[in-house]
VEXMAR-166166 format. One record per residue (C-alpha): residue number from 1; residue in one letter; x, y, z. Coordinates in steps of 0.2 Angstrom, whole numbers, plus 5000, padded with zeros to 4 digits. Layout:
BEGIN
+-------+------+------+------+------+
: kemar : loro :   c1 :   c2 :   c3 :
+-------+------+------+------+------+
:   NUM :    A :    X :    Y :    Z :
...
+-------+------+------+------+------+
***
This chain:
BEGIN
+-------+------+------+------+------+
: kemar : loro :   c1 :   c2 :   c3 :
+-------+------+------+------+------+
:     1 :    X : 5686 : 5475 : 5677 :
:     2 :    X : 5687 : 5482 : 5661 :
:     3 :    X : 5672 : 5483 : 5647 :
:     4 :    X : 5679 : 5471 : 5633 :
:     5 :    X : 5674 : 5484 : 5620 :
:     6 :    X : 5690 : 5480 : 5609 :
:     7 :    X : 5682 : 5464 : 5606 :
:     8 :    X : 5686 : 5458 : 5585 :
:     9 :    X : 5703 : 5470 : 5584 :
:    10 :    X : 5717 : 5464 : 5580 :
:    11 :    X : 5735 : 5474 : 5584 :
:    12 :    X : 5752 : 5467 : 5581 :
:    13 :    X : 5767 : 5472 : 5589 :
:    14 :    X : 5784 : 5469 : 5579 :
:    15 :    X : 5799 : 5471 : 5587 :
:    16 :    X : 5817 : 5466 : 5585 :
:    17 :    X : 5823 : 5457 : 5601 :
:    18 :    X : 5814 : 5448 : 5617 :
:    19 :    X : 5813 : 5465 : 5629 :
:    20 :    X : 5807 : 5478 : 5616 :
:    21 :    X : 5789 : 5471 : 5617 :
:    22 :    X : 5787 : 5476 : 5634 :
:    23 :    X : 5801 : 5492 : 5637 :
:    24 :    X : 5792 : 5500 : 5621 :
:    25 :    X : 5773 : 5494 : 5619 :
:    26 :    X : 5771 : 5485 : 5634 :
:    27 :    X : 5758 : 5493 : 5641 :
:    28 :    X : 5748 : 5497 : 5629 :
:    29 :    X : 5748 : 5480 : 5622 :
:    30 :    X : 5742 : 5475 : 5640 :
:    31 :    X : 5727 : 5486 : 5639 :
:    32 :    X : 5725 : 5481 : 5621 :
:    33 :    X : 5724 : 5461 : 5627 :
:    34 :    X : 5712 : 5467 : 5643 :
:    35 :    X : 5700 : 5475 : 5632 :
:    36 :    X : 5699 : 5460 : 5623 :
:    37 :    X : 5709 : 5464 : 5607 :
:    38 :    X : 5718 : 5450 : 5598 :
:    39 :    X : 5738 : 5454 : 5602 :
:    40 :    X : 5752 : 5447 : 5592 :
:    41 :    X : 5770 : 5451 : 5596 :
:    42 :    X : 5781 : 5445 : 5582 :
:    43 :    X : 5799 : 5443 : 5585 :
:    44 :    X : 5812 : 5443 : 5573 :
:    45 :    X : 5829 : 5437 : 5584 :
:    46 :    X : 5832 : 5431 : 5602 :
:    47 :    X : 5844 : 5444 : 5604 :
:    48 :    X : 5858 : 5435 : 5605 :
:    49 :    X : 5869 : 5449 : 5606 :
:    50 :    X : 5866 : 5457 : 5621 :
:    51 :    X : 5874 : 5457 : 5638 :
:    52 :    X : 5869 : 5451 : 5653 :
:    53 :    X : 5863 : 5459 : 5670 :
:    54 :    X : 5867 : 5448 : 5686 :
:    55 :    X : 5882 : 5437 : 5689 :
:    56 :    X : 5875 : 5421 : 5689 :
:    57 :    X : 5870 : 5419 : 5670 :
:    58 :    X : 5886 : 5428 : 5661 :
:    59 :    X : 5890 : 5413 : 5656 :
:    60 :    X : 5873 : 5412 : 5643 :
:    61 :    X : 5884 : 5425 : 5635 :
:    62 :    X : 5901 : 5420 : 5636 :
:    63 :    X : 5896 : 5404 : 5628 :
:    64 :    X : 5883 : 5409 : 5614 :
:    65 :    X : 5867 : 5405 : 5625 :
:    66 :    X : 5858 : 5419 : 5626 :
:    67 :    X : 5846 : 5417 : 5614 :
:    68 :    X : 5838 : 5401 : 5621 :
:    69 :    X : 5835 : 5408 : 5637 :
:    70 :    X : 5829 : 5425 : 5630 :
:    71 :    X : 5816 : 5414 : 5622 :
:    72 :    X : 5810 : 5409 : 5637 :
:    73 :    X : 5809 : 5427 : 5645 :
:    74 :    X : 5799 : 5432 : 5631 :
:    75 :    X : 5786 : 5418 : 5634 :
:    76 :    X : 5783 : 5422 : 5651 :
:    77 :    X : 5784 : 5441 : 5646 :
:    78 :    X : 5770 : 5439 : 5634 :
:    79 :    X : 5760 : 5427 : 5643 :
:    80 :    X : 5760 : 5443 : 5659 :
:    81 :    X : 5754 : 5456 : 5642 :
:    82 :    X : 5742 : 5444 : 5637 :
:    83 :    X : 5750 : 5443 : 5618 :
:    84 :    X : 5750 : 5428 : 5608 :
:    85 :    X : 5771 : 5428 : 5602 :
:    86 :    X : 5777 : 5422 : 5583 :
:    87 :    X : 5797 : 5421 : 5581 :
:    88 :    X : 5798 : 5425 : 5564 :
:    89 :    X : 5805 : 5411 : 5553 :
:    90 :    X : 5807 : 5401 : 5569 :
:    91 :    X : 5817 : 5403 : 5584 :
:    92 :    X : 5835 : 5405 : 5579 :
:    93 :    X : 5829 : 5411 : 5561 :
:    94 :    X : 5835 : 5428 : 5560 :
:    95 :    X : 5851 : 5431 : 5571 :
:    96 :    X : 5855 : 5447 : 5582 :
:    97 :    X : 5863 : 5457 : 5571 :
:    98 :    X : 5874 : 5468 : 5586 :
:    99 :    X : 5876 : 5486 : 5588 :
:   100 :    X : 5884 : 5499 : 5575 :
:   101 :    X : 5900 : 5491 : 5571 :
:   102 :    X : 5898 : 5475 : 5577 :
:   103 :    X : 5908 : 5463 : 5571 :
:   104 :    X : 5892 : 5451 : 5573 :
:   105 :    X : 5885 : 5459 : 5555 :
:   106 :    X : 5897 : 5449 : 5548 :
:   107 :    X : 5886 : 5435 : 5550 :
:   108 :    X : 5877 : 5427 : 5537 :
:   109 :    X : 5860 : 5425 : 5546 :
:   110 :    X : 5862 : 5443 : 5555 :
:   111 :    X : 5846 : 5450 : 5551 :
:   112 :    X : 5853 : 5467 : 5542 :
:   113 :    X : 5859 : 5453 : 5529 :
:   114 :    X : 5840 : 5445 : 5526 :
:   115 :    X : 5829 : 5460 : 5524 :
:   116 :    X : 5821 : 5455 : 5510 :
:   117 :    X : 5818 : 5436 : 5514 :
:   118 :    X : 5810 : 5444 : 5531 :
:   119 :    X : 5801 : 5454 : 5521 :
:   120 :    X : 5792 : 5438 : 5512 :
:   121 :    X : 5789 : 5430 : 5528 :
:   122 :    X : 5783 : 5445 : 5538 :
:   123 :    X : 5771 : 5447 : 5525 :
:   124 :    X : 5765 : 5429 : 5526 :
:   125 :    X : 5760 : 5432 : 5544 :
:   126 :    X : 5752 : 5451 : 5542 :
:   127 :    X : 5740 : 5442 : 5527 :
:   128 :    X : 5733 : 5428 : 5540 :
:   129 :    X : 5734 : 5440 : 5554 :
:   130 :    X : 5726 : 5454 : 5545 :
:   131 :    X : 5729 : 5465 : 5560 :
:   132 :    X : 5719 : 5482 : 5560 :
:   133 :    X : 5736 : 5492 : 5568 :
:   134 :    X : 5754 : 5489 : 5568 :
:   135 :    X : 5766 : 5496 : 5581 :
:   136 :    X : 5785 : 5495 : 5579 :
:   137 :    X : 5798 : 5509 : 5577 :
:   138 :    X : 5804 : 5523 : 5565 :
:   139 :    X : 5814 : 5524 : 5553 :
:   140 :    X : 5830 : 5527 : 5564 :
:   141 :    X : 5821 : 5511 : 5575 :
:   142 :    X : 5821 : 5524 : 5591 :
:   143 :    X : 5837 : 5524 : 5594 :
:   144 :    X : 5847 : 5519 : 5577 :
:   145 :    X : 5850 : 5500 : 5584 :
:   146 :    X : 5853 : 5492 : 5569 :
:   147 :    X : 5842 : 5477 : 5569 :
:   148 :    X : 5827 : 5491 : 5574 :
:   149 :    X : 5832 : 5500 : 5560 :
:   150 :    X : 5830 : 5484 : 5548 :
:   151 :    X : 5812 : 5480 : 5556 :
:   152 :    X : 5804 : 5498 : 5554 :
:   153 :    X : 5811 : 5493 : 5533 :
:   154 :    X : 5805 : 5476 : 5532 :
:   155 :    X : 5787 : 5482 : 5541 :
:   156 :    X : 5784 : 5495 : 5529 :
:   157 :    X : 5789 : 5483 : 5513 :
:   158 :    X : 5777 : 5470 : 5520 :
:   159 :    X : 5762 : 5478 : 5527 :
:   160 :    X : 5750 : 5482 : 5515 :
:   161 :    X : 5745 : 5499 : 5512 :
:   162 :    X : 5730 : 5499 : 5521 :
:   163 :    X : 5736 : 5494 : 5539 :
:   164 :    X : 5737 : 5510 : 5550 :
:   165 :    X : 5757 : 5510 : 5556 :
:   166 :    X : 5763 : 5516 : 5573 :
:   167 :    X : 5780 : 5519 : 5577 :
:   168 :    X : 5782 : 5516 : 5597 :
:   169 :    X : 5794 : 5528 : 5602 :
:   170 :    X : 5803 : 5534 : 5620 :
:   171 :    X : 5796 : 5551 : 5623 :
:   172 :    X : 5810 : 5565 : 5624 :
:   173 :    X : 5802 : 5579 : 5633 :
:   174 :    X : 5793 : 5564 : 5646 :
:   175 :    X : 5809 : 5556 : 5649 :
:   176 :    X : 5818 : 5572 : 5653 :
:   177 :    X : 5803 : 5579 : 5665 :
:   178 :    X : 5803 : 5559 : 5672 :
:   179 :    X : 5821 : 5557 : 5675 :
:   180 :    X : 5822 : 5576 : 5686 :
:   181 :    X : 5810 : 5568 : 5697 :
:   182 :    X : 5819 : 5552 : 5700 :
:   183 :    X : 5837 : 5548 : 5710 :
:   184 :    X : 5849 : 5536 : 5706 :
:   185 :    X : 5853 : 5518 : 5715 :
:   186 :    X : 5871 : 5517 : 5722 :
:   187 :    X : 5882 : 5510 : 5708 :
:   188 :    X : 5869 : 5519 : 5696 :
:   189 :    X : 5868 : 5535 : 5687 :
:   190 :    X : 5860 : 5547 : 5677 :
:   191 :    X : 5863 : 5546 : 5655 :
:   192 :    X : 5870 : 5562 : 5650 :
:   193 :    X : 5860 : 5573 : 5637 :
:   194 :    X : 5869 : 5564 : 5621 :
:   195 :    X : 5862 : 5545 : 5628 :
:   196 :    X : 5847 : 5554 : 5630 :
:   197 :    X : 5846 : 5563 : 5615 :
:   198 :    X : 5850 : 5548 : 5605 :
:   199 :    X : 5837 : 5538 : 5613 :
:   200 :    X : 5822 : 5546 : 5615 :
:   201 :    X : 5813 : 5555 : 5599 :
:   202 :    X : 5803 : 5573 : 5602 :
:   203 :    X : 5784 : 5576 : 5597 :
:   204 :    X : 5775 : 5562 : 5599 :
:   205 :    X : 5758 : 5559 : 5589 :
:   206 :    X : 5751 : 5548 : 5602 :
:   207 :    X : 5751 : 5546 : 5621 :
:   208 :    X : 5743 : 5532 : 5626 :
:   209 :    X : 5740 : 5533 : 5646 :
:   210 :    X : 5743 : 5516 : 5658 :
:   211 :    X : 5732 : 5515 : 5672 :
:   212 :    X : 5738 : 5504 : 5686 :
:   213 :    X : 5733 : 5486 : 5680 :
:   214 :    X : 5743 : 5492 : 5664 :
:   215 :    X : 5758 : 5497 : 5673 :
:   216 :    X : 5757 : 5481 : 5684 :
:   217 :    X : 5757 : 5470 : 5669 :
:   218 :    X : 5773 : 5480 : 5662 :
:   219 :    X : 5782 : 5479 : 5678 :
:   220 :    X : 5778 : 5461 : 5677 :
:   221 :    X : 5783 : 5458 : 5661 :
:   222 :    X : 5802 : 5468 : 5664 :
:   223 :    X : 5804 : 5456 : 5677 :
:   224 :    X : 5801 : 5443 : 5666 :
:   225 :    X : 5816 : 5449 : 5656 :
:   226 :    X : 5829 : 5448 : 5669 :
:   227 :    X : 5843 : 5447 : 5660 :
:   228 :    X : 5842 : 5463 : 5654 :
:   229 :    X : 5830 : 5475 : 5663 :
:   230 :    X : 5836 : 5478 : 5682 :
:   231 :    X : 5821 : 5488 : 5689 :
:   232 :    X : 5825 : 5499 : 5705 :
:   233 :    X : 5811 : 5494 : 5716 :
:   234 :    X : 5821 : 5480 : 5729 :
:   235 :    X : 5817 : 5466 : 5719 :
:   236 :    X : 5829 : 5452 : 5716 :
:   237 :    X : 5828 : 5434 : 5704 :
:   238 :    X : 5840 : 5420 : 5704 :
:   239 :    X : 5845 : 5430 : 5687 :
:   240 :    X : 5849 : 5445 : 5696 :
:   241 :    X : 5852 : 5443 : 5714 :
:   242 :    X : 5856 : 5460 : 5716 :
:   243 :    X : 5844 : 5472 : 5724 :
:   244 :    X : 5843 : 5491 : 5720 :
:   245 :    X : 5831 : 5504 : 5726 :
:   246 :    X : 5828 : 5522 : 5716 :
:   247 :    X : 5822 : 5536 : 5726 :
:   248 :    X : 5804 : 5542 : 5718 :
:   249 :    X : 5801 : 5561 : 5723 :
:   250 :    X : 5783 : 5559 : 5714 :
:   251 :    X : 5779 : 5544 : 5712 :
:   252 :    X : 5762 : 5548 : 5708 :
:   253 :    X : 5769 : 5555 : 5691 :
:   254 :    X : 5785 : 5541 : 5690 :
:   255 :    X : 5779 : 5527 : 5698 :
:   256 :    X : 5796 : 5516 : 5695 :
:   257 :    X : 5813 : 5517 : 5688 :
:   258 :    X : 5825 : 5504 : 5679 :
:   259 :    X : 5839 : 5503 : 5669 :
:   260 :    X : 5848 : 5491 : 5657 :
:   261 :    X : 5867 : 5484 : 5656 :
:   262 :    X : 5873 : 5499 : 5657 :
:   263 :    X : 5866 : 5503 : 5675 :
:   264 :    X : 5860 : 5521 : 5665 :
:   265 :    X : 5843 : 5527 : 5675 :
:   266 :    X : 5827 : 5526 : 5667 :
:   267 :    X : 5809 : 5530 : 5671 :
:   268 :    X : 5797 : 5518 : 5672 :
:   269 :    X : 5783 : 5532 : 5666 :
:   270 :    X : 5761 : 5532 : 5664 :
:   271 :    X : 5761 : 5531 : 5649 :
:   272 :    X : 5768 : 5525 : 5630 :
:   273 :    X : 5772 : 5534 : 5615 :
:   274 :    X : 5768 : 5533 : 5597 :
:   275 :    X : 5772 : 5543 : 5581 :
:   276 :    X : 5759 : 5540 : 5567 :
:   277 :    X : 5767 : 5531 : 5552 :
:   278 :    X : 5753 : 5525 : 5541 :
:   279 :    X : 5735 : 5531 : 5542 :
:   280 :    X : 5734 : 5549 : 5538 :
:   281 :    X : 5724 : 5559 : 5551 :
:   282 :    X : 5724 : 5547 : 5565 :
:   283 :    X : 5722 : 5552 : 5583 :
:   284 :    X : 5719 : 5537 : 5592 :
:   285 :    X : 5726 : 5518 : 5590 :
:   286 :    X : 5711 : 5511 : 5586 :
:   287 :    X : 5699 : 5524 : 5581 :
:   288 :    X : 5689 : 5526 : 5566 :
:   289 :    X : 5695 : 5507 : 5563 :
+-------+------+------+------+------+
***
């Protein structure tokens, strides 16, 4: 049982898509919750554009309908974290704006193409939320996904200059030491050091350590996202009826493994990262708060 000493803080999590919550802050926001924190994950799309792991549900894709059922992995996501969820504007405001060069920015209500109007509502939510700290990404939004990009832009527009910003990142030198002590499932492999590169970010400011109840809830919460995260572990869902199982050398130190679409290896690791964006000479998430 943890001491509720977080009692009266209030953190928000703003993220682009149903998944980021938990692959990027998941468990922190967990702890957060348990020690009796008030946590808010807004959400700006239902992530609409992305691809489906499992054969059963391609169709949700196939014929635009994705994002509904994203909506509801991110419920049952947030209700395993312990975070209350806003969908900015609504669900179905803002849309999944796709990867670099998708054709899906031609859309009108494509988030890169309402910054601004996001701004004015984000901002409305942060006044009556009045949140101590904000995690999201950086300026390249972790790994240069456009809509990530658009969040870390419309977060710092609206936040007011007070807030302490973190930008939750995926740890370079971690994910490199995590993946060397991990081996693939069949049909899986490894990301080559450009994938890698490109999605994890050297020198974080922050590490913020999961203890087993944290890493539960994260695991939990992964699941809950079945249609995108596949973790290694045997496990299947009527999503994914597939079951893979990663070989963990130390599993101590990496205590699970996952991957996305792209059947790309990941480690499921002890701990979350952040980069300090706002709040000069902070050490801690909370601290001196």
């Amino acid at each position: 049982m943890r001491d509720k000493d977080l009692v009266g803080y209030r953190v928000v999590a703003v993220h682009a898509h149903p998944d980021d919550e938990t692959l990027f802050t998941g468990g922190t926001l967990a702890t957060l919750a348990a020690r009796g924190a008030q946590v808010t994950v807004i959400t700006f799309t239902l992530g609409e554009e992305g691809e489906v792991i499992g054969a059963p549900y391609q169709g949700l894709a196939e014929h635009d309908q994705l994002g509904g059922f994203r909506a509801h992995e991110l419920a049952c996501a947030l209700s395993l974290l312990g975070a209350e969820g806003i969908q900015l504007g609504g669900f179905g405001h803002f849309r999944d704006s796709g990867m670099v060069g998708s054709s899906s920015h031609d859309n009108p209500r494509a988030l890169v193409n309402r910054v601004d109007e996001a701004v004015d509502l984000l901002r409305v939510e942060l006044e009556m939320l009045q949140p101590h700290a904000i995690l999201t990404y950086g300026p390249d939004g972790g790994y240069g996904h456009p809509d990530h990009v658009a969040v870390h832009r419309v977060v710092e527009k609206a936040a007011s200059a007070s807030t302490r910003i973190w930008w939750a990142i995926f740890d370079r030198a971690a994910n490199y030491a995590g993946l060397d002590k991990l081996e693939a499932p069949a049909g899986w492999c490894k990301p080559d050091a450009a994938y890698l590169d490109n999605f994890t970010t050297a020198d974080a400011d922050l590490t913020f350590a999961l203890d087993g109840a944290a890493l539960n809830a994260k695991r939990a919460a992964m699941r809950a996202h079945a249609t995108q995260i596949w973790l290694a572990d045997g496990t299947i869902s009527a999503t994914n009826p597939a079951a893979a199982v990663a070989a963990l050398h130390e599993p101590l130190a990496v205590p699970g493994a996952y991957c996305l679409s792209n059947r790309l290896l990941m480690p499921l690791l002890c701990a979350e990262y952040f980069q300090l964006g706002r709040g000069e000479g902070a050490r801690e998430l909370l601290g001196g708060l």
